[in-house]
DODRENVO-178923 format. One record per residue: residue in three letters; x, y, z of N, C-alpha, C, O in turn. Coordinates in steps of 0.2 Angstrom, whole numbers, plus 5000, padded with zeros to 4 digits. Example, Ala and Ser with C-alpha at 12.3 -4.5 7.8 and 13.67 -1.06 7.14 Angstrom:
ALA506649725039506249785039506649845039507149835042
SER506449895035506849955036506450005039506750065040
***
This chain:
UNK510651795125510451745130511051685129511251675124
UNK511251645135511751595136511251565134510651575134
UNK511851485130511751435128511251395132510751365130
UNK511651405141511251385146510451405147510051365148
UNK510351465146509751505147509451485142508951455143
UNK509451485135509051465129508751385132508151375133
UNK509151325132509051255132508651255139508251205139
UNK508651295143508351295150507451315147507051275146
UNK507451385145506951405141506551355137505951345137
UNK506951325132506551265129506351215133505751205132
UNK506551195137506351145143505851175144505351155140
UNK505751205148505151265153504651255146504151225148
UNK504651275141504151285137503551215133502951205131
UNK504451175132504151115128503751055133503251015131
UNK503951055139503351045144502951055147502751035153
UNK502451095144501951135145501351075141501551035137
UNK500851075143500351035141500151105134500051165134
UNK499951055128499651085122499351055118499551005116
UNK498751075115498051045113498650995108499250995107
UNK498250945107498350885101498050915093497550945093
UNK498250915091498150935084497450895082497550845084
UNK496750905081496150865081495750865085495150845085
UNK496050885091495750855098495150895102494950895108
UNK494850945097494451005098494851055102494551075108
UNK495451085101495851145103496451175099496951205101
UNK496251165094496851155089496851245087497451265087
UNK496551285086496451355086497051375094497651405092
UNK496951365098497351355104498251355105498651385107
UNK498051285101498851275097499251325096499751355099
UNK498651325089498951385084499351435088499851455087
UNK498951475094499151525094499551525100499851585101
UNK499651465103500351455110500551445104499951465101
UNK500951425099501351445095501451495091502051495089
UNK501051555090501251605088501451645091501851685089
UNK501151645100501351675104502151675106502551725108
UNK502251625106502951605107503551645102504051665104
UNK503251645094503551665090503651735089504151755086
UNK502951765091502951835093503851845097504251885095
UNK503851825101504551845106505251815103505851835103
UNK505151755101505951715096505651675093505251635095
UNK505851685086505751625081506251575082506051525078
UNK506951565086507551535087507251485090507251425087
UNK506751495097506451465103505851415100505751365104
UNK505651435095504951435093505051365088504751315088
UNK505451385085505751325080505851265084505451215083
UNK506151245088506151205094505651155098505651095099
UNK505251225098504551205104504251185099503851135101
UNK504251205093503551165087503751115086503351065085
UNK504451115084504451015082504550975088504350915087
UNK504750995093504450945101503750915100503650855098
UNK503450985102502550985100502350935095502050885096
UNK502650965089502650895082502550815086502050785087
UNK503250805088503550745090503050725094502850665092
UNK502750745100502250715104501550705099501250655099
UNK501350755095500650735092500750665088500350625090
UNK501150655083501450615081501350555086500950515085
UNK501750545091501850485093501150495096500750445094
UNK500750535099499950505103499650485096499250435096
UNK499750525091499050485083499450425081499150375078
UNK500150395083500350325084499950255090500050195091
UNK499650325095499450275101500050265105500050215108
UNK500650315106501150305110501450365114501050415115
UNK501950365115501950445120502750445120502950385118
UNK503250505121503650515121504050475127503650445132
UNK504850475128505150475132504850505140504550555141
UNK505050475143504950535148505450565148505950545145
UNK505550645151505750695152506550685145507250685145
UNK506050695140506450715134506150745128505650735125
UNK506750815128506550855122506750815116507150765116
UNK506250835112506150775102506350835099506250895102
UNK506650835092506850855087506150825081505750775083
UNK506050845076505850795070506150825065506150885063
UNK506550755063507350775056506650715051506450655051
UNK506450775046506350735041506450785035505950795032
UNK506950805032507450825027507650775024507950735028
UNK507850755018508250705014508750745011508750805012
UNK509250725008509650725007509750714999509750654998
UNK509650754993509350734987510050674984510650694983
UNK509650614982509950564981510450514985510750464983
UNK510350544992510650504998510250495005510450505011
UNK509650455001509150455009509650405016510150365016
UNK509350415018509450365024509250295023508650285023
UNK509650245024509450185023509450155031509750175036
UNK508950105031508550035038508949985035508849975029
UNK509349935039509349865037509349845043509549865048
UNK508949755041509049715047509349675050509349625047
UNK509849685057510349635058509649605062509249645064
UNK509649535064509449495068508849535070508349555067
UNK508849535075508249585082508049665082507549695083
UNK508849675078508849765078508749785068508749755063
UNK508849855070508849885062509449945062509449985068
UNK509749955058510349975058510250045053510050035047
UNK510250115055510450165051510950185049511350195053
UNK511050205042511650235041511450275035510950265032
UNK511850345033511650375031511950475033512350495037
UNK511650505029511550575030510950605031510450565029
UNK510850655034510050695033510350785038510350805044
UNK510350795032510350875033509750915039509450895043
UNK509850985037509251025041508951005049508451035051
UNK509450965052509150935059509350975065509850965068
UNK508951015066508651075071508751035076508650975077
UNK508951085082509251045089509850995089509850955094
UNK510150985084510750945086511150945092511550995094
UNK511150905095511650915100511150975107511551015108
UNK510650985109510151005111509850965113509850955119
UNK509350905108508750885111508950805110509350775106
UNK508550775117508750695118508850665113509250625112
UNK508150675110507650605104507650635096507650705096
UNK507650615093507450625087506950595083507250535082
UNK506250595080505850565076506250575069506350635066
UNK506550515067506950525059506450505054506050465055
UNK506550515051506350485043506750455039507250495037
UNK506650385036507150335034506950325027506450295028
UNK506950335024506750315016506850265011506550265006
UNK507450205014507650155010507750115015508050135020
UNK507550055013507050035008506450035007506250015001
UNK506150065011505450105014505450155016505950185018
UNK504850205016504750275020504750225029504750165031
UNK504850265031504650215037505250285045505750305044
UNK504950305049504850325055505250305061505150245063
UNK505550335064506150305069506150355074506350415074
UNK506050315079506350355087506850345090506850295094
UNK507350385088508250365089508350415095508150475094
UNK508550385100509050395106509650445103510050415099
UNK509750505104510250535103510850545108511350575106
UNK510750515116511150515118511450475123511750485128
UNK511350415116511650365117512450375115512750385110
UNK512750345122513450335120513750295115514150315110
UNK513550245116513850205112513550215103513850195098
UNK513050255103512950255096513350295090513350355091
UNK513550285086513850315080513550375077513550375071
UNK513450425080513050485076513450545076513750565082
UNK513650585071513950645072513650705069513250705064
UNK513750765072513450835070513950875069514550885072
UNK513650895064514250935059513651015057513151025054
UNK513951055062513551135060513851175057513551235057
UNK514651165053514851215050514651235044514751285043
UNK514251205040513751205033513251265034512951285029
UNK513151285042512751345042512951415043513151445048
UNK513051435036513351515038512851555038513051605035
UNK512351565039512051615041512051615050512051565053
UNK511951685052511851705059511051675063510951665068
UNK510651685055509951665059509751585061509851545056
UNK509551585065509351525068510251485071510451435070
UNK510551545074511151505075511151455083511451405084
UNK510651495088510651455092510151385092510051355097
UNK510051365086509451315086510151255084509851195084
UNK510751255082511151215082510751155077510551105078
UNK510751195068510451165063511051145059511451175056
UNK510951065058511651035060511550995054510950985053
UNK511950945048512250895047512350835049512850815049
UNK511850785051511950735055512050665050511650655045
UNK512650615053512850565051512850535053513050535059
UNK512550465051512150395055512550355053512550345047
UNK512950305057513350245057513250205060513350195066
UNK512950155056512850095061512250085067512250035070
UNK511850145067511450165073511050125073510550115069
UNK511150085079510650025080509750065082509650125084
UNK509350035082508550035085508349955085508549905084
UNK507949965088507549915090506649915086506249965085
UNK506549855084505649865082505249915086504949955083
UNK505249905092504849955097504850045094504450085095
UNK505750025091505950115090505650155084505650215083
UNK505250085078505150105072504150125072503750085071
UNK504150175072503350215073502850195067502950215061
UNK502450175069501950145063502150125058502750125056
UNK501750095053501750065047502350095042502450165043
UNK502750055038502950095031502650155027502250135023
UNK502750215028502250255025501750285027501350325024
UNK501850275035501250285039501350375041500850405042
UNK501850385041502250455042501850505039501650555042
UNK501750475031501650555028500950535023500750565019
UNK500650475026499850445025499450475031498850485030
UNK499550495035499250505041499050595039499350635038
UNK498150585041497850665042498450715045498750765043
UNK498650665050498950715056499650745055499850785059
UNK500050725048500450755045500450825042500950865042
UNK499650825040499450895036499250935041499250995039
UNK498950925047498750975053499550985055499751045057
UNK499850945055500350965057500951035056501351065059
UNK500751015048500951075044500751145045500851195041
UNK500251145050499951235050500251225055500151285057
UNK500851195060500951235064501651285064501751335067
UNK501951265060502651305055502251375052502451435053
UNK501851355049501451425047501151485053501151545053
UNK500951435060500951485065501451515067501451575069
UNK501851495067502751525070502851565064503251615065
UNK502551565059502851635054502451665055502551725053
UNK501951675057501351715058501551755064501651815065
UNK501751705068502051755076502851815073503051865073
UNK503051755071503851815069503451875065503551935068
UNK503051875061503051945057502551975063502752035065
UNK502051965066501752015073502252025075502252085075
UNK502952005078503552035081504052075078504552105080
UNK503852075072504052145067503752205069503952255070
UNK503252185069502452225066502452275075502452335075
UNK502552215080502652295089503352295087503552295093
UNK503752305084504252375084504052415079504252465080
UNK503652395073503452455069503052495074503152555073
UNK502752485078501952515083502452545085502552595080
UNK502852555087503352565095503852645092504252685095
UNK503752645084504252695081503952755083503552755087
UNK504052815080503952895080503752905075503152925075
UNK504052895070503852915064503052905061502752855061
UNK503052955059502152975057501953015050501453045049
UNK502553005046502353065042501652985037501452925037
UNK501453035033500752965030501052915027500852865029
UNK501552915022501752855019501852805026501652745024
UNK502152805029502652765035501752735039501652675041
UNK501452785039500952765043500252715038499852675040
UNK500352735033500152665026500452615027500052565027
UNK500952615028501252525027501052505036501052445037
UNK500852545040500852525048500152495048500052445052
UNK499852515043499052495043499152445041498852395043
UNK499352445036499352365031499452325034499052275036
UNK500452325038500452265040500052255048500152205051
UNK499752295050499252265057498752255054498452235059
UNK498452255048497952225046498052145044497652105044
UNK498852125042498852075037498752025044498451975044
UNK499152065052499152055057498451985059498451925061
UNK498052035057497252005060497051955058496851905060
UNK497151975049497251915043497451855044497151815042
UNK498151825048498651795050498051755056497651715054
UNK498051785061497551735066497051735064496651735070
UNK496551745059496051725057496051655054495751605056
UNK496651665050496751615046496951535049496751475048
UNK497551555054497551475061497151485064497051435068
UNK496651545065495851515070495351475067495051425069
UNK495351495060494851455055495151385053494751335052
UNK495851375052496251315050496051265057495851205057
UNK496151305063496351265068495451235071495451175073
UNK494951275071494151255070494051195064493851135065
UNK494151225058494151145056494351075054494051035052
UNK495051075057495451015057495050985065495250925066
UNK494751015070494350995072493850985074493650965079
UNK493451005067492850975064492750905060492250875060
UNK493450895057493650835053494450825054494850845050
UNK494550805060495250775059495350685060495750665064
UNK495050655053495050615050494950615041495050565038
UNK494750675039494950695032495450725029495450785029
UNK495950655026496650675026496550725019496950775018
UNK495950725014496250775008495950835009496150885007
UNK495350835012495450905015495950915022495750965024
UNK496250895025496650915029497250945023497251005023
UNK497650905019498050935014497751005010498151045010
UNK497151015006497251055003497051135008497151195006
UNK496751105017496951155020497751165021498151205018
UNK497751135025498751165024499051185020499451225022
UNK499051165016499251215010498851255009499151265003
UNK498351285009498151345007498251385012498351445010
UNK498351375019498451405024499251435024499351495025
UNK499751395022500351395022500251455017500351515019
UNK500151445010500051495007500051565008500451605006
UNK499451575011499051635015499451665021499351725022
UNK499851645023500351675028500851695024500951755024
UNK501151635021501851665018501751725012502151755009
UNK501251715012500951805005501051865012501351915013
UNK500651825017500651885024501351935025501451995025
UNK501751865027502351875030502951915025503451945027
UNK502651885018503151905014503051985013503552015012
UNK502252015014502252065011502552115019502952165019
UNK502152095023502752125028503452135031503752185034
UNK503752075028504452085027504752115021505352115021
UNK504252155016504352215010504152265013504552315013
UNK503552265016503452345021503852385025504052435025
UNK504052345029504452345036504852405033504652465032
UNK505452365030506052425026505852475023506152535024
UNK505452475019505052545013504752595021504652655021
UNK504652555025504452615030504752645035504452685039
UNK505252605035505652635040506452645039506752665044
UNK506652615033507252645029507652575031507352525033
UNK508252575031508752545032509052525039509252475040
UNK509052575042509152575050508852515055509252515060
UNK508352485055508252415059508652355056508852315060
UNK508652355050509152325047509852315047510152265045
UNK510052365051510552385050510952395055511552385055
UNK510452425060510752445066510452415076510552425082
UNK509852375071509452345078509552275077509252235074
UNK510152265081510252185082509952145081510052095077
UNK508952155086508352105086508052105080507852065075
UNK508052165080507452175073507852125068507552065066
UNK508552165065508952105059508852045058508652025053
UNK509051975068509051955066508251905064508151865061
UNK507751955069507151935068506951925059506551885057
UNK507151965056507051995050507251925045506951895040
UNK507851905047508351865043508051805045508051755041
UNK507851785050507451715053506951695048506851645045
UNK506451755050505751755046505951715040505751655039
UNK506251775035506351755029506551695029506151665025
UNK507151655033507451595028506651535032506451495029
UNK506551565038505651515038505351505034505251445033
UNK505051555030504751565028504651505019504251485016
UNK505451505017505651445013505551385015505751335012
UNK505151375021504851315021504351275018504251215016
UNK503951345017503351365012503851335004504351365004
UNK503651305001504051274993503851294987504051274982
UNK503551354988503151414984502851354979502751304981
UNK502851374971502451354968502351264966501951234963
UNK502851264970502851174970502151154974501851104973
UNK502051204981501551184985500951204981500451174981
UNK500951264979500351274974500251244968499751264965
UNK500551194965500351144962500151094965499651064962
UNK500251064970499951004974499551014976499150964979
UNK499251084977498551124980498251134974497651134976
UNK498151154968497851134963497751064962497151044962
UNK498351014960498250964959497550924963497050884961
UNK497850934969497150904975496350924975495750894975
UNK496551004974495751034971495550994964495050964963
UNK495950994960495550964956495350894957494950854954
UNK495750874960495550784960494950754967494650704968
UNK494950814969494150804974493350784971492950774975
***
């Protein structure tokens, strides 16, 4: 796919009307995001932090740009957050922040600034006059290369109060954070079903090959069980932020066990050759995977313990 054809695609997609995280259709969500990811987890990465970006700004009571694709860059940089200062009327960014998906792609970015405050920015990215540069050579791998996951360097980058989204803190206190976080877990749920119809699609039949087929189409059903149940009750209570947190993380959990054991089957059952020799499969395979490290493994499972026990 052209460059032009990918960014065309994401437009086409990310303007689509889709449930609000809480809003009694959250199950719905889930699964235009899975759907999506069934076909490209590249396109899908994109379209969920848009999605992000918009729920986000309406649980602020605000609405996006018009006719503008959002990013949401909230990665830090360990020991070099981003710093806010105030000249007169404006607040000035300056700084580093890694991991920002759509560089040079999407209009807007929802940032996260950390010093002197947590604190939420909606920065114009194509503004001329502003000081920002994207640096994508730090990514050597192939997967997710069209998503243009970039390096970005803040100089001087003026905003205005109107640009700065809720309260200090209000980012990562709000329910709608942790609803938010099932929706990355849908997109790995979609990528391993799009594993899973090229295994359906092979010949081979001897019993072993056909053992791991069964598994991973069961882990299949497993997978949208788990965001239709996550997605019903975040809108049962989408105002109870600790059960909001200790579902997403359990949820997240539950999938990346899913995905992970599917991305062990796959190989043991079909040898080396999709890997090796089917462009899609590979780099769907290689996507998954580095997604899938979104999940913080036992780091996340200590904060889902910790929260169980503090209820």
């Amino acid at each position: 796919m052209t460059a032009e054809a990918f960014i065309g695609q994401f437009r086409s997609i990310a303007i689509q009307e889709v449930p609000l995280p809480g809003a009694g259709d959250t199950a719905r969500r889930h699964r235009m995001l899975f759907d999506i990811a069934r076909k490209d987890l590249s396109l899908v990465r994109l379209v969920e932090a848009h999605w992000d970006a918009v729920a986000i700004l309406a649980e602020n009571g605000s609405k996006p740009k018009a006719n503008c694709l959002y990013g949401v860059w909230a990665s830090q940089r360990p020991g070099q957050p981003l710093t806010l200062e105030r000249r007169q009327d404006l607040f000035l960014i300056n700084g580093i922040k890694m991991f920002c998906s759509g560089a040079g792609l999407v209009d807007r970015a929802l940032i996260t600034i950390d010093s002197p405050q947590q604190q939420l920015a909606d920065v114009d990215l194509r503004n001329k006059g502003a000081d920002i540069q994207f640096d994508d050579s730090g990514w050597k791998t192939n997967a997710f290369r069209e998503t243009k996951t970039s390096t970005v360097t803040f100089h001087n980058v003026a905003v205005s109060l109107e640009d700065l989204i809720g309260a200090p803190g209000w980012y990562l206190q709000r329910p709608g954070f942790w609803h938010g976080a099932c929706g990355p877990a849908a997109c790995w749920a979609g990528g391993s079903a799009g594993l899973v119809d090229y295994a359906k699609k092979q010949s081979r039949e001897d019993p072993h090959t056909l053992a791991h087929l069964g598994a991973m189409d069961a882990s299949i059903w497993a997978l949208l069980s788990y965001l239709d149940s996550a997605g019903s009750q975040i809108d049962a209570l989408p105002k109870d932020g600790e059960k909001a947190l200790i579902r997403a993380l359990t949820v997240r959990h539950l999938v990346e066990q899913a995905c992970t054991d599917i991305l062990r089957r796959l190989p043991r059952a079909y040898g080396p050759h999709p890997l090796a020799m089917d462009e899609a499969v590979s780099r769907r395979y290689q996507e998954l995977d580095l997604y899938l490290r979104q999940f913080h493994g036992e780091r996340d499972l200590e904060a889902l313990g910790r929260s169980i026990k503090s209820v």
